[in-house]
Gaussian input, Z-matrix of N, CA and C with variables (Angstrom, degrees):
# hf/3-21g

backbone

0 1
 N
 C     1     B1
 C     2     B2     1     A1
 N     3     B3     2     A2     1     D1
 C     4     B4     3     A3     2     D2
 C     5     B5     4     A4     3     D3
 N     6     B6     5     A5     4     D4
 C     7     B7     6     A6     5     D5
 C     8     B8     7     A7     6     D6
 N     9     B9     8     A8     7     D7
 C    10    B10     9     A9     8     D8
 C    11    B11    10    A10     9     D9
 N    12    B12    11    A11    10    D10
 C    13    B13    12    A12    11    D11
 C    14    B14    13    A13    12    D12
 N    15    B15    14    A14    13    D13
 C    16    B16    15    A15    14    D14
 C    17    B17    16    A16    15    D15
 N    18    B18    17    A17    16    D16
 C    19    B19    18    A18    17    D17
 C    20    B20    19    A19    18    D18
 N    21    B21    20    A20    19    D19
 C    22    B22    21    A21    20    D20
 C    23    B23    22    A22    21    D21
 N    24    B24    23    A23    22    D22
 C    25    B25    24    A24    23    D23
 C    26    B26    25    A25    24    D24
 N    27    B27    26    A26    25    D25
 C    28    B28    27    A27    26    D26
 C    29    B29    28    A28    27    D27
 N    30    B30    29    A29    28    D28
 C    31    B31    30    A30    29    D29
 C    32    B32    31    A31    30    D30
 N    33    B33    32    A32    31    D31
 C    34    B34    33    A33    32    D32
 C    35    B35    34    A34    33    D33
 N    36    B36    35    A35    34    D34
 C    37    B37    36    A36    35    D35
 C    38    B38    37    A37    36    D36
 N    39    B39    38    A38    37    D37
 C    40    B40    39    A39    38    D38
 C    41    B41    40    A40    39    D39
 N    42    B42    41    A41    40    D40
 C    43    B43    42    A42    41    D41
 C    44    B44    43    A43    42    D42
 N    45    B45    44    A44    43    D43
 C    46    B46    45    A45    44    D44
 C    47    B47    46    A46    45    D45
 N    48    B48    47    A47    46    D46
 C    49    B49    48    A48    47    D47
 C    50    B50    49    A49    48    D48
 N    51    B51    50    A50    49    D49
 C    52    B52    51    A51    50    D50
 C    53    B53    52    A52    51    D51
 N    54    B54    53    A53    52    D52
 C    55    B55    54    A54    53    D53
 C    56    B56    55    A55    54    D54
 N    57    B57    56    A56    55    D55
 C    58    B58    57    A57    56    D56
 C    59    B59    58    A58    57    D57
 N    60    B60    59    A59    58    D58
 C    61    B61    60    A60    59    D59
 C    62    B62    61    A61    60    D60
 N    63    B63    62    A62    61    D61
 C    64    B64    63    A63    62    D62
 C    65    B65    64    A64    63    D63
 N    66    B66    65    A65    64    D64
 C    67    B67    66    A66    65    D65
 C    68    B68    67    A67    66    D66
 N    69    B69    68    A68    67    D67
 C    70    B70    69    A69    68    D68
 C    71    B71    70    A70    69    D69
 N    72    B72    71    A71    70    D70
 C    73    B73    72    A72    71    D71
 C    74    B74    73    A73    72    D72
 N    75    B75    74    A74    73    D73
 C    76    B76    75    A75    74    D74
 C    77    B77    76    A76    75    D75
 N    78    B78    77    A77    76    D76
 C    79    B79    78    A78    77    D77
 C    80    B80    79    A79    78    D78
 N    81    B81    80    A80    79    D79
 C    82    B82    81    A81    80    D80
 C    83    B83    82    A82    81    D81
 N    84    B84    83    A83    82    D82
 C    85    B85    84    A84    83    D83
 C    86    B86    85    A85    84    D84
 N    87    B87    86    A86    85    D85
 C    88    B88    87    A87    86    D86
 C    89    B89    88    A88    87    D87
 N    90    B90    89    A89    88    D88
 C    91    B91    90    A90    89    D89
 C    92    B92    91    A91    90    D90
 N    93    B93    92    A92    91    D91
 C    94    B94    93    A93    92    D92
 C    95    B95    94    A94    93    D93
 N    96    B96    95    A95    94    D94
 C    97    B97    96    A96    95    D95
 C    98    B98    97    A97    96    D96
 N    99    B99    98    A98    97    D97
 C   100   B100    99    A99    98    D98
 C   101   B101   100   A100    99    D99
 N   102   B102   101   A101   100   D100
 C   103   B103   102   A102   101   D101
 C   104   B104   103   A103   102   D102
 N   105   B105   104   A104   103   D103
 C   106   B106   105   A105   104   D104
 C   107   B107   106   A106   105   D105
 N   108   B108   107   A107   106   D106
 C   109   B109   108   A108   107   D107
 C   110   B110   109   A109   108   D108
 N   111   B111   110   A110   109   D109
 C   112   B112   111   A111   110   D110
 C   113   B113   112   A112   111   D111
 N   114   B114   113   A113   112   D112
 C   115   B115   114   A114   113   D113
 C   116   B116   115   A115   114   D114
 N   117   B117   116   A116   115   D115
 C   118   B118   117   A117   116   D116
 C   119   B119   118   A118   117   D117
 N   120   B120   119   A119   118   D118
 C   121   B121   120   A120   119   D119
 C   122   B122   121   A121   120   D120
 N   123   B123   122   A122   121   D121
 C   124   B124   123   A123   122   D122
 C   125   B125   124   A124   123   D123
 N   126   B126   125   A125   124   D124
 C   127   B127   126   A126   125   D125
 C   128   B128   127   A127   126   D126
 N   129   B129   128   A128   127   D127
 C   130   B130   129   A129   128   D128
 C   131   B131   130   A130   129   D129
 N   132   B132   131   A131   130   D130
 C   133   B133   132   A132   131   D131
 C   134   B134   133   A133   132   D132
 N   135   B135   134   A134   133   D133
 C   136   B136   135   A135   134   D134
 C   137   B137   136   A136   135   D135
 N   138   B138   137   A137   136   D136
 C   139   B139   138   A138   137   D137
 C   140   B140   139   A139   138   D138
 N   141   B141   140   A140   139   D139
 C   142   B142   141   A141   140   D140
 C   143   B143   142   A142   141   D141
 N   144   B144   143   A143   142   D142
 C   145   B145   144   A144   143   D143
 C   146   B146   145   A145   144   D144
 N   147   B147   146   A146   145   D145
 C   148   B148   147   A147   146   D146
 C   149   B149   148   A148   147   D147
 N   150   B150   149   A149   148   D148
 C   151   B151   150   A150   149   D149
 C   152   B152   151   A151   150   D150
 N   153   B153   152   A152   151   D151
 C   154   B154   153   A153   152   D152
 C   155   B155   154   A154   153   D153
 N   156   B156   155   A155   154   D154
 C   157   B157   156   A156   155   D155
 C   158   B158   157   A157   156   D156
 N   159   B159   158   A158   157   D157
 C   160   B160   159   A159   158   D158
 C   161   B161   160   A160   159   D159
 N   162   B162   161   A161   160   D160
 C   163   B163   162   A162   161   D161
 C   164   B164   163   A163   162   D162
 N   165   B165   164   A164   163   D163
 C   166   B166   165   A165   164   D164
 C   167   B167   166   A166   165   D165
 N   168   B168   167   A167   166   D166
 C   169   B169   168   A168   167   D167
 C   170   B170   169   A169   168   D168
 N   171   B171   170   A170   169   D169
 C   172   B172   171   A171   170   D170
 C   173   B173   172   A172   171   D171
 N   174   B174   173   A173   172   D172
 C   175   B175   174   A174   173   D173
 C   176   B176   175   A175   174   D174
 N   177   B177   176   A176   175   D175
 C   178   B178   177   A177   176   D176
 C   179   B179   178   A178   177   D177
 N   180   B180   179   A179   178   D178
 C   181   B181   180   A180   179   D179
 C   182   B182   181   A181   180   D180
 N   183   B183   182   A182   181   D181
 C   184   B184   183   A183   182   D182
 C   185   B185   184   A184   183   D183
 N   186   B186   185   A185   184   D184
 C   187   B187   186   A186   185   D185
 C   188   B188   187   A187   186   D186
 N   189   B189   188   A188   187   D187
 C   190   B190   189   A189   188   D188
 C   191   B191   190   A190   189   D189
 N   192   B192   191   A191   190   D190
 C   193   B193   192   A192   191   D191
 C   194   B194   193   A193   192   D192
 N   195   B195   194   A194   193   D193
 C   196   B196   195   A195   194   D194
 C   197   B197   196   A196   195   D195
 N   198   B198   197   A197   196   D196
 C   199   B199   198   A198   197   D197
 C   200   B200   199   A199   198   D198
 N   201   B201   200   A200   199   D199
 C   202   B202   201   A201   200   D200
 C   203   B203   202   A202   201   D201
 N   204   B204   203   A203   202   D202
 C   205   B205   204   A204   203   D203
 C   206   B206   205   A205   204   D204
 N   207   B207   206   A206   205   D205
 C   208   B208   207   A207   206   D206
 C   209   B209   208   A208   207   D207
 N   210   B210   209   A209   208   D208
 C   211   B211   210   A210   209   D209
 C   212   B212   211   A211   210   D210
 N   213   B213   212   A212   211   D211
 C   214   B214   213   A213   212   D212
 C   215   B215   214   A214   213   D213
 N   216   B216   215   A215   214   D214
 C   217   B217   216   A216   215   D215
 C   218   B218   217   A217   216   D216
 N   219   B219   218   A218   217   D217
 C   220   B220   219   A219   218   D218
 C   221   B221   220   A220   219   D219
 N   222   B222   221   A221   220   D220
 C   223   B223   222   A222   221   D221
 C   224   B224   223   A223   222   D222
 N   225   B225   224   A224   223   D223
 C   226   B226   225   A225   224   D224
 C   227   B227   226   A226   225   D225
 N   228   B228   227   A227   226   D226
 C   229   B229   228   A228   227   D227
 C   230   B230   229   A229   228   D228
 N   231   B231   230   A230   229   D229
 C   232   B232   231   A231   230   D230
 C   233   B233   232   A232   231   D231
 N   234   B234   233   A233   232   D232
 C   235   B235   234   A234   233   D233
 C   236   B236   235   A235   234   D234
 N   237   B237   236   A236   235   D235
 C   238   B238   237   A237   236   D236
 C   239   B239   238   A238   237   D237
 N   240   B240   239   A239   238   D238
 C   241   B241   240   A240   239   D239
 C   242   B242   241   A241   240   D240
 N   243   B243   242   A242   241   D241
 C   244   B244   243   A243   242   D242
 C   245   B245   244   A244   243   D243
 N   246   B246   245   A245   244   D244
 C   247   B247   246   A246   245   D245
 C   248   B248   247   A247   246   D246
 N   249   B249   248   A248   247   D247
 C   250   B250   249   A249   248   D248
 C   251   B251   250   A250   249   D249
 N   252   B252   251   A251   250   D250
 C   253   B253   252   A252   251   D251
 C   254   B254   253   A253   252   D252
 N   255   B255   254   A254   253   D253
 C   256   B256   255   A255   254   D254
 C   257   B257   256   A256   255   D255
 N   258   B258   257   A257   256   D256
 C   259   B259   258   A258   257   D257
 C   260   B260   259   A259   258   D258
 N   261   B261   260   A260   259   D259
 C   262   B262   261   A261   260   D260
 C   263   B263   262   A262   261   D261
 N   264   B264   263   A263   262   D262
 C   265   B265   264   A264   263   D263
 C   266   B266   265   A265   264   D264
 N   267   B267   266   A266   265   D265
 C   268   B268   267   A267   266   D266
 C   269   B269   268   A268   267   D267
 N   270   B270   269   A269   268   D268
 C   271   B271   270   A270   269   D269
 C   272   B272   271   A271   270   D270
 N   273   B273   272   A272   271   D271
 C   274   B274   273   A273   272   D272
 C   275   B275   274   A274   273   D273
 N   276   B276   275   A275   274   D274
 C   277   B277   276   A276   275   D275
 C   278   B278   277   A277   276   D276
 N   279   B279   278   A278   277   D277
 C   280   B280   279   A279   278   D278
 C   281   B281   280   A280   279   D279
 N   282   B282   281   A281   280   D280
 C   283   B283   282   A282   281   D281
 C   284   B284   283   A283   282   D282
 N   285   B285   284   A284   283   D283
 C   286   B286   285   A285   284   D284
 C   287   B287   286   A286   285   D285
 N   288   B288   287   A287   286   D286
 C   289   B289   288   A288   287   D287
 C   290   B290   289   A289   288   D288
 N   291   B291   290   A290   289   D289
 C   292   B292   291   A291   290   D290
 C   293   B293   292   A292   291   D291
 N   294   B294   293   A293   292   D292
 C   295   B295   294   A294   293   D293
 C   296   B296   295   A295   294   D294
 N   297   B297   296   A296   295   D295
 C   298   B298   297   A297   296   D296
 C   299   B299   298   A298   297   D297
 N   300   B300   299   A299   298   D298
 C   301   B301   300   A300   299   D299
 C   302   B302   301   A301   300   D300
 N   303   B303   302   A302   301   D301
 C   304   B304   303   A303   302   D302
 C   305   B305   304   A304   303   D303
 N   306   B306   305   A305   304   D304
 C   307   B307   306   A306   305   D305
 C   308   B308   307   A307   306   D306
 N   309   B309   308   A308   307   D307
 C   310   B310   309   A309   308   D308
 C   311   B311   310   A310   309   D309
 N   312   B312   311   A311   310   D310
 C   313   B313   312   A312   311   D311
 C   314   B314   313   A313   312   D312
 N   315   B315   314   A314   313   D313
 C   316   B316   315   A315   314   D314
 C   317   B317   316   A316   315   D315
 N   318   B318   317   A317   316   D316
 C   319   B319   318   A318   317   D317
 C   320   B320   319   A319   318   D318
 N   321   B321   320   A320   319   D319
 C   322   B322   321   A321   320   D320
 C   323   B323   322   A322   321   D321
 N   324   B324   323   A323   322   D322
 C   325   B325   324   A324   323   D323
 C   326   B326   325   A325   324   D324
 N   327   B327   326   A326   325   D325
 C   328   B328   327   A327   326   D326
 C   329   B329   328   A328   327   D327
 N   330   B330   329   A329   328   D328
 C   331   B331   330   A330   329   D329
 C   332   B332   331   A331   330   D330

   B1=1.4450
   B2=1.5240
   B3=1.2791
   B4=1.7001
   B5=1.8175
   B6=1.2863
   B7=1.8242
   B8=1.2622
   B9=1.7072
   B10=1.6488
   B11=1.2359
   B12=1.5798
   B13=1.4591
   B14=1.8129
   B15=1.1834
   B16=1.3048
   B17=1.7882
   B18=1.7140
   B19=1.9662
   B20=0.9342
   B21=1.2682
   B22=1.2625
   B23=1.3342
   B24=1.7485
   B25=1.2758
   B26=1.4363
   B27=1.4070
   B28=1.2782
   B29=2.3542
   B30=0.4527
   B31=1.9669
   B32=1.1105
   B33=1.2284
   B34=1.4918
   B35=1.8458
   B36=1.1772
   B37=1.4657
   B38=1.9335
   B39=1.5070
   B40=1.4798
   B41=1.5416
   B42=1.3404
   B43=1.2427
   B44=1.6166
   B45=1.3717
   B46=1.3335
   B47=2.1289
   B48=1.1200
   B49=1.9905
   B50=1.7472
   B51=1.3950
   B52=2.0841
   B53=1.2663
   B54=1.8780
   B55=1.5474
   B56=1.7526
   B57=1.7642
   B58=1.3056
   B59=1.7719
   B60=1.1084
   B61=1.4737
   B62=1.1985
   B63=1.3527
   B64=1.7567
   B65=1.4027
   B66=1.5660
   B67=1.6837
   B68=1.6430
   B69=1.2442
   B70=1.9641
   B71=1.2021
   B72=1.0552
   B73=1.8144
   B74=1.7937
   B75=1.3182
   B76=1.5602
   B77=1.0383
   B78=1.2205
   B79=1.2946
   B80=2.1047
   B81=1.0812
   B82=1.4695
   B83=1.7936
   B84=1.2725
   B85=1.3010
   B86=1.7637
   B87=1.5027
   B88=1.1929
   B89=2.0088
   B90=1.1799
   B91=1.8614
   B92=0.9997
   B93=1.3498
   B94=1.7679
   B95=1.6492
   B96=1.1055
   B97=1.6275
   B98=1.4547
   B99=1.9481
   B100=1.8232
   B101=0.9142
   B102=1.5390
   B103=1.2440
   B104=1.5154
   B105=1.3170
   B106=1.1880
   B107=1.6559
   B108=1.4744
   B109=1.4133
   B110=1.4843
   B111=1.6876
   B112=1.4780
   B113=1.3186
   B114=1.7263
   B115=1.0857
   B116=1.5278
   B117=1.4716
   B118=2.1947
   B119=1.6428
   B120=1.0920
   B121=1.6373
   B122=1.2254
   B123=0.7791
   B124=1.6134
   B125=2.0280
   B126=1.2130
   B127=1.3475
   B128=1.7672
   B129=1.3437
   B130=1.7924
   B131=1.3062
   B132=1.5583
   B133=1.5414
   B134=1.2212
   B135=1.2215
   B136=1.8520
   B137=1.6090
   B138=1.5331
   B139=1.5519
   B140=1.5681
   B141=1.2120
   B142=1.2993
   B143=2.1512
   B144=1.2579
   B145=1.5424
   B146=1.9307
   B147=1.2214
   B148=1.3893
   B149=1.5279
   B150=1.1974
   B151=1.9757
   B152=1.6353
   B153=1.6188
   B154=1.4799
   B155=2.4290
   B156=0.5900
   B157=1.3565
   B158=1.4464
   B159=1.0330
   B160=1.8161
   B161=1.4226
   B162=1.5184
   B163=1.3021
   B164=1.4211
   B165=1.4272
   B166=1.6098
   B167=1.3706
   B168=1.5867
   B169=1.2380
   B170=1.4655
   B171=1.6573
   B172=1.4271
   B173=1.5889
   B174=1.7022
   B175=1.6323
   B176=1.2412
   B177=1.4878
   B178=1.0635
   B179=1.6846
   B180=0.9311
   B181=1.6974
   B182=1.6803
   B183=1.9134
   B184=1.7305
   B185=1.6610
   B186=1.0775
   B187=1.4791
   B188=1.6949
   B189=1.2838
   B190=1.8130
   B191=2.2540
   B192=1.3988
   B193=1.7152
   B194=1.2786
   B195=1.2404
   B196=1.3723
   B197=1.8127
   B198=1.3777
   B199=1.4591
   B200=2.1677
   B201=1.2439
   B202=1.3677
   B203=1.3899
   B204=1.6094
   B205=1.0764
   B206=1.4219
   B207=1.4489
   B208=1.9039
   B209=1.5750
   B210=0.9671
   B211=1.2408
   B212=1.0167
   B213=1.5213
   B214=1.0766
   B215=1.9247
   B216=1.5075
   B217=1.4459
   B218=1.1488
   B219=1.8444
   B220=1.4061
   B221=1.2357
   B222=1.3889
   B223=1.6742
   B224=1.4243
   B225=1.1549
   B226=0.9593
   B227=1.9859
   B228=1.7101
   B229=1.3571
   B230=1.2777
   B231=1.5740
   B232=1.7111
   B233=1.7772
   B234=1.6998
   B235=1.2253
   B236=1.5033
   B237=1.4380
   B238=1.2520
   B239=1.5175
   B240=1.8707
   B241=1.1787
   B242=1.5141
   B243=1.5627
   B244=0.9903
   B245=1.6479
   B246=1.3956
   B247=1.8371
   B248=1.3254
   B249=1.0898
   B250=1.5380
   B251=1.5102
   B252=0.9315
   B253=1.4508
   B254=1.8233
   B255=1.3687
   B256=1.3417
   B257=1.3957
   B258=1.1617
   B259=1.4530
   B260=1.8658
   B261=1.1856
   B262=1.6173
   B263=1.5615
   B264=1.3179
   B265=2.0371
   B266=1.3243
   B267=1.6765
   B268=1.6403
   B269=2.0639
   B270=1.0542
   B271=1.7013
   B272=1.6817
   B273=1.2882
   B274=1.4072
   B275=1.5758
   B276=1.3018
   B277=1.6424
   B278=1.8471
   B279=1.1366
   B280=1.6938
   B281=1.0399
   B282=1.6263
   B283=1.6126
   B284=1.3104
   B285=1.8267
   B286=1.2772
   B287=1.7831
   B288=1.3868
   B289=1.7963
   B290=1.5577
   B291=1.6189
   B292=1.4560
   B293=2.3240
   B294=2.4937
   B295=1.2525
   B296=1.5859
   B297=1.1736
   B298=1.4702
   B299=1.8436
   B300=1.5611
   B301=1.7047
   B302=1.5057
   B303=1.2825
   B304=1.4178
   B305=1.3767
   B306=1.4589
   B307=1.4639
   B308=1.7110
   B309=0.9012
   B310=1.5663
   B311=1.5597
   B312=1.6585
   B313=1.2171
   B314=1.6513
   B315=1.9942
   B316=1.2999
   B317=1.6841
   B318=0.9907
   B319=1.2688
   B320=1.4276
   B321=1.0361
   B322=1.1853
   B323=1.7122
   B324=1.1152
   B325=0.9626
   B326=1.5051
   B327=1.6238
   B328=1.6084
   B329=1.7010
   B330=1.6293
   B331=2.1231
   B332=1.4198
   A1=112.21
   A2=118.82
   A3=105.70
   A4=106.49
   A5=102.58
   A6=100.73
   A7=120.35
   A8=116.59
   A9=120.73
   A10=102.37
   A11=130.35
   A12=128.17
   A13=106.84
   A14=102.42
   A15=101.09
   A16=122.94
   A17=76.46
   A18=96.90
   A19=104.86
   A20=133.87
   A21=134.62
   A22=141.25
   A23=104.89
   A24=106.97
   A25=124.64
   A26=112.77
   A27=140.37
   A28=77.99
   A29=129.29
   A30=116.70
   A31=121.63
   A32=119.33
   A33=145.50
   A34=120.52
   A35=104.51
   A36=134.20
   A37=89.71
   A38=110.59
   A39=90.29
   A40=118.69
   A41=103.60
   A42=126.38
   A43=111.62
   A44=114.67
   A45=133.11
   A46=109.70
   A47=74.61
   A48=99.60
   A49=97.56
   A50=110.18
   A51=106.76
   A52=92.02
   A53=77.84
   A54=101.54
   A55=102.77
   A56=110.88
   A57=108.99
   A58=92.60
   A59=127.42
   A60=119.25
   A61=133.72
   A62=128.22
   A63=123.52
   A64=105.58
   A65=91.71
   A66=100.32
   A67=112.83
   A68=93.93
   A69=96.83
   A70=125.66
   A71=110.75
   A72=113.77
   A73=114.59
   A74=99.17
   A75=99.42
   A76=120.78
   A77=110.04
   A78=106.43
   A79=121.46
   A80=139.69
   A81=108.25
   A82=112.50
   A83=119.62
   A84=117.67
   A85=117.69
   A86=115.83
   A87=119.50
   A88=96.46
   A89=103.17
   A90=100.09
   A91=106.60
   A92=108.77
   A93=126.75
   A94=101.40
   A95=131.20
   A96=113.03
   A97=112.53
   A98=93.82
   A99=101.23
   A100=113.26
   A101=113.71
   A102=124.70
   A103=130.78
   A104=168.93
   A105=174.91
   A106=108.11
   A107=116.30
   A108=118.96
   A109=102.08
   A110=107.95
   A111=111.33
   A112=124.28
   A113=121.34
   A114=114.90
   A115=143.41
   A116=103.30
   A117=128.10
   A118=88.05
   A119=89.40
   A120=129.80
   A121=120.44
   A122=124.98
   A123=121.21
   A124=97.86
   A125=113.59
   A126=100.01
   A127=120.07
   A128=110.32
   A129=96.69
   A130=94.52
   A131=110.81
   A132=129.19
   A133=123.16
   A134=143.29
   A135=114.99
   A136=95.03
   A137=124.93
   A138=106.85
   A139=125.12
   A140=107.08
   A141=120.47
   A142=120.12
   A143=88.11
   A144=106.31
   A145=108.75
   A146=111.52
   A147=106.84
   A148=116.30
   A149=112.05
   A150=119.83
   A151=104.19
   A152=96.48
   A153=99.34
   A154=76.01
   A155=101.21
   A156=127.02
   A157=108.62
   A158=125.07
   A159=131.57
   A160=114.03
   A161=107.40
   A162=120.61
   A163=102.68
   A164=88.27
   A165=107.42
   A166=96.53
   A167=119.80
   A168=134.02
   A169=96.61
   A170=137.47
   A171=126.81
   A172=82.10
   A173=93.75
   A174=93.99
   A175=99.05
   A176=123.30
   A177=142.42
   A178=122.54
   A179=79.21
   A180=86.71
   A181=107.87
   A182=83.44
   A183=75.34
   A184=95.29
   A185=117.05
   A186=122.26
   A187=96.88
   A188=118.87
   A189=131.46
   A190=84.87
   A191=90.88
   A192=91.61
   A193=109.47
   A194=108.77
   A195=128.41
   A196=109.98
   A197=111.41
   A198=99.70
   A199=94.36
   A200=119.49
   A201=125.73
   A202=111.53
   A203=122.12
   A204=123.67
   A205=113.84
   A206=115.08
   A207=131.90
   A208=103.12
   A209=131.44
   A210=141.73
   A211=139.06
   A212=129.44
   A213=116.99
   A214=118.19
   A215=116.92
   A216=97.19
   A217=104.28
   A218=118.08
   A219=126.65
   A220=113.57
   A221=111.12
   A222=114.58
   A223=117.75
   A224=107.59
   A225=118.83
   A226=106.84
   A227=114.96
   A228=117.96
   A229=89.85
   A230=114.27
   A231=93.83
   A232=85.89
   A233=101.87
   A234=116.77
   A235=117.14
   A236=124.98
   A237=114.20
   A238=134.85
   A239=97.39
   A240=127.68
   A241=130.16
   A242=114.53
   A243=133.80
   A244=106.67
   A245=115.68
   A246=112.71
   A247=110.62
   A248=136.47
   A249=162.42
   A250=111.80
   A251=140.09
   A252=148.39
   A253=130.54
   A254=108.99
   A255=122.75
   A256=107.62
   A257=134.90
   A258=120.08
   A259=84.84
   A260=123.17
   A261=135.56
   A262=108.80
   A263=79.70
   A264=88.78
   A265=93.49
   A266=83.97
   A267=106.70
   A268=104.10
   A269=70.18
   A270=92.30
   A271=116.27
   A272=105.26
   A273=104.42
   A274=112.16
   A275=118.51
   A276=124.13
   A277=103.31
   A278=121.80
   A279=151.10
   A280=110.37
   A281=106.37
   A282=106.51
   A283=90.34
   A284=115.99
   A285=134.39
   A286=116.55
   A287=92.63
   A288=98.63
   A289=136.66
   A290=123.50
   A291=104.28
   A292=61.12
   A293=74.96
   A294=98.37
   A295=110.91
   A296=98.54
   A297=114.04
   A298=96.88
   A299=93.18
   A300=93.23
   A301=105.00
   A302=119.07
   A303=142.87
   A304=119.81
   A305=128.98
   A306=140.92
   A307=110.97
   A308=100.78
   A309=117.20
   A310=123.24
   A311=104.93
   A312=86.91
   A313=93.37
   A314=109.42
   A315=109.03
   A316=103.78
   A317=145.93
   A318=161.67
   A319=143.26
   A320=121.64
   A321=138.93
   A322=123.22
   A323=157.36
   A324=162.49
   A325=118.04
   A326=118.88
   A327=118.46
   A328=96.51
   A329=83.38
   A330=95.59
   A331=98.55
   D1=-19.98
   D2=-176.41
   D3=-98.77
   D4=6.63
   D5=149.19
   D6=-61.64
   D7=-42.95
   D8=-157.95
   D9=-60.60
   D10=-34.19
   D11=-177.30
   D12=-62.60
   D13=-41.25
   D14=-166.37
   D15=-69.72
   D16=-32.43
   D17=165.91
   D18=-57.30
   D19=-90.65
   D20=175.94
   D21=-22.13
   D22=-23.27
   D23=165.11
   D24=-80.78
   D25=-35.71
   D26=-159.34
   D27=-84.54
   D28=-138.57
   D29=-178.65
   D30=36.76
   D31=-43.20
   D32=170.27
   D33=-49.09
   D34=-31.26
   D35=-152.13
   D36=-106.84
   D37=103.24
   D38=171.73
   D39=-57.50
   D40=166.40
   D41=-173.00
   D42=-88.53
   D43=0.75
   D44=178.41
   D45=-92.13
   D46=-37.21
   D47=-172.00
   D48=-24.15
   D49=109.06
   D50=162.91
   D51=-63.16
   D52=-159.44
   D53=-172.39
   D54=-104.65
   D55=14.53
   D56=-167.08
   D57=-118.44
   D58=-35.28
   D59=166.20
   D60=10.10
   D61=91.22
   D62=-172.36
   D63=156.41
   D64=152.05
   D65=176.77
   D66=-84.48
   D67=135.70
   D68=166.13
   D69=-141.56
   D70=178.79
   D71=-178.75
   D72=-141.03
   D73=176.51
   D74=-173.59
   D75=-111.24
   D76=32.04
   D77=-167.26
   D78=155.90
   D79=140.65
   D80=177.20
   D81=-72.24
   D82=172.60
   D83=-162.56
   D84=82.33
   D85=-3.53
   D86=-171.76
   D87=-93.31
   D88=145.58
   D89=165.45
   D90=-102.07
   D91=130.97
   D92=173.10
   D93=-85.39
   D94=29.98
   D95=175.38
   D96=-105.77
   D97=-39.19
   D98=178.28
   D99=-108.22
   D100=127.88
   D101=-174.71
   D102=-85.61
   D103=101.56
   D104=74.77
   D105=-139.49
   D106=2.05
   D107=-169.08
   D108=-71.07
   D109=168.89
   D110=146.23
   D111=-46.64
   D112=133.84
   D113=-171.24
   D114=52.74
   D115=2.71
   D116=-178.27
   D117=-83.78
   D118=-165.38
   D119=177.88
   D120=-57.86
   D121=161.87
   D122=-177.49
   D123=-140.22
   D124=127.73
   D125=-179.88
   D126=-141.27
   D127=152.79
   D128=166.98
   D129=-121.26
   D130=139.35
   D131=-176.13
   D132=-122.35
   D133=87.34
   D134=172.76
   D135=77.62
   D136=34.23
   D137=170.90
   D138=91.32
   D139=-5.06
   D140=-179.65
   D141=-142.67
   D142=117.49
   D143=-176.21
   D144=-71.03
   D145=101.01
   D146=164.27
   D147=-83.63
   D148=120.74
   D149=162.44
   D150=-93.55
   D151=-153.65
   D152=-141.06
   D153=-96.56
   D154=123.16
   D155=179.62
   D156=63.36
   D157=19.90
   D158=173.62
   D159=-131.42
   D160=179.58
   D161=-178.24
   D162=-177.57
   D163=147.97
   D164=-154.73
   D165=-143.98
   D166=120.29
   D167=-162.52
   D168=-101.99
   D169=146.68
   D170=-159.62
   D171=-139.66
   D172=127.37
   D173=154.29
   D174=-147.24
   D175=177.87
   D176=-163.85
   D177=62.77
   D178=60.42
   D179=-173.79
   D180=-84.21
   D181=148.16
   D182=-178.29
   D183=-147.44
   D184=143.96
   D185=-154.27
   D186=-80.54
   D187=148.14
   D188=-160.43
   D189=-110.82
   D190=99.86
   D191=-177.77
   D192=-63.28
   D193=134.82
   D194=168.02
   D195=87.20
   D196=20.28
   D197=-165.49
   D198=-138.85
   D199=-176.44
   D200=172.30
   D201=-96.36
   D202=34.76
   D203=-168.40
   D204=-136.76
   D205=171.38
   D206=-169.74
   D207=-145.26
   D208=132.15
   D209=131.76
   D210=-71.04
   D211=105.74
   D212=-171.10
   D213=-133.50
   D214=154.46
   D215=-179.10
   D216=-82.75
   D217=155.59
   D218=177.93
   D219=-120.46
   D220=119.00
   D221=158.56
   D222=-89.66
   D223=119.02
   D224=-160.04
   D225=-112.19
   D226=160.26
   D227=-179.06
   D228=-145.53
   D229=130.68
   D230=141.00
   D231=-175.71
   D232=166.09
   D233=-173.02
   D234=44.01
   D235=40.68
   D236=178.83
   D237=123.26
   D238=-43.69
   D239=-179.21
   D240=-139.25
   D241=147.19
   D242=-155.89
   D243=-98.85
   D244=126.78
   D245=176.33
   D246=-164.70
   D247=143.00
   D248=-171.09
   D249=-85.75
   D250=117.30
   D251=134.83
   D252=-100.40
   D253=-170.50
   D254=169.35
   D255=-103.00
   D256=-166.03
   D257=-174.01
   D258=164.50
   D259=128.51
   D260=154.87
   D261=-135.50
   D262=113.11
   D263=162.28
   D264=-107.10
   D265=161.56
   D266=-164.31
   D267=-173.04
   D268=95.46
   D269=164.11
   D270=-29.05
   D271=120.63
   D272=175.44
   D273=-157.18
   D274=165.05
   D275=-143.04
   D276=-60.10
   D277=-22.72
   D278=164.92
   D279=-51.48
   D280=-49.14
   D281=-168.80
   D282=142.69
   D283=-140.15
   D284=-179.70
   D285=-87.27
   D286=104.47
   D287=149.24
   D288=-77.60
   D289=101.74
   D290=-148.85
   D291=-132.30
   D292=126.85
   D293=-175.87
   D294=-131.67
   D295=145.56
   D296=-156.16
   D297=-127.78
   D298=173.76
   D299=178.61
   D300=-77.26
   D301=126.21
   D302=175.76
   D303=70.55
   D304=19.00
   D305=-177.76
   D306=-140.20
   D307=157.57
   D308=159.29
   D309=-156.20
   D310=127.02
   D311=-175.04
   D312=-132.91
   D313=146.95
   D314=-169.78
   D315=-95.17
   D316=151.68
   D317=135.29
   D318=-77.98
   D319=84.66
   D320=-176.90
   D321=-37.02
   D322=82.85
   D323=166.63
   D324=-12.66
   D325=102.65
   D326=-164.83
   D327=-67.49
   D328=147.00
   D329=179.05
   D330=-64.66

C-alpha cells in the first residue's frame, strides 16, 4: 500500500514533461508566480520555452553528445511577430543555460 501514493504521484506528471521542465528566473528580484511577464518567470513546458512576453515552441531536438544538453529549432511568437531560431538548453550547476547565436543566458531555478 505505500506504492499507491507514489503511483499516483508519478501519473500526475504529464507524459509530455522534457528533461527541461520548470520555472526560472534571471536573476534574484525576478517573480516566480507570473509567467512570460516583465520581470515573472521564465519557463519550459510540454516542449515549449516561454520568455518575458514570447514563446517559442522547440522541436527537433537532437541530443549535444557527451554534454547535459539538446538543440533544438525554435518557433518562436511574441509581441506581434513571428521568427525562427536555434535554441540549446543545457543543464548547468545554476540551473538552466538556454543558448542562442552569440548570447547565453543562465537561469536560475524558481524555489
Amino acid at each position: 500500500m505505500r506504492l499507491a501514493p507514489l503511483l499516483l504521484a508519478s501519473l500526475a506528471v504529464p507524459a509530455t514533461a522534457g528533461p527541461f521542465d520548470g520555472l526560472y528566473r534571471a536573476g534574484e528580484g525576478w517573480d516566480c508566480k507570473s509567467v512570460g511577464s516583465d520581470g515573472g518567470a521564465l519557463a519550459v513546458r510540454d516542449d515549449v520555452f516561454y520568455g518575458v512576453e514570447s514563446a517559442c515552441r522547440l522541436t527537433n531536438p537532437v541530443a549535444v553528445n557527451g554534454m547535459s544538453a539538446v538543440l533544438y529549432d525554435a518557433e518562436c511568437s511574441g509581441e506581434g511577430e513571428s521568427y525562427a531560431k536555434r535554441m540549446m538548453l543545457m543543464r548547468v550547476p545554476e540551473g538552466l543555460a538556454v543558448i542562442e547565436d552569440g548570447f547565453v543566458n543562465v537561469l536560475e531555478p524558481c524555489p
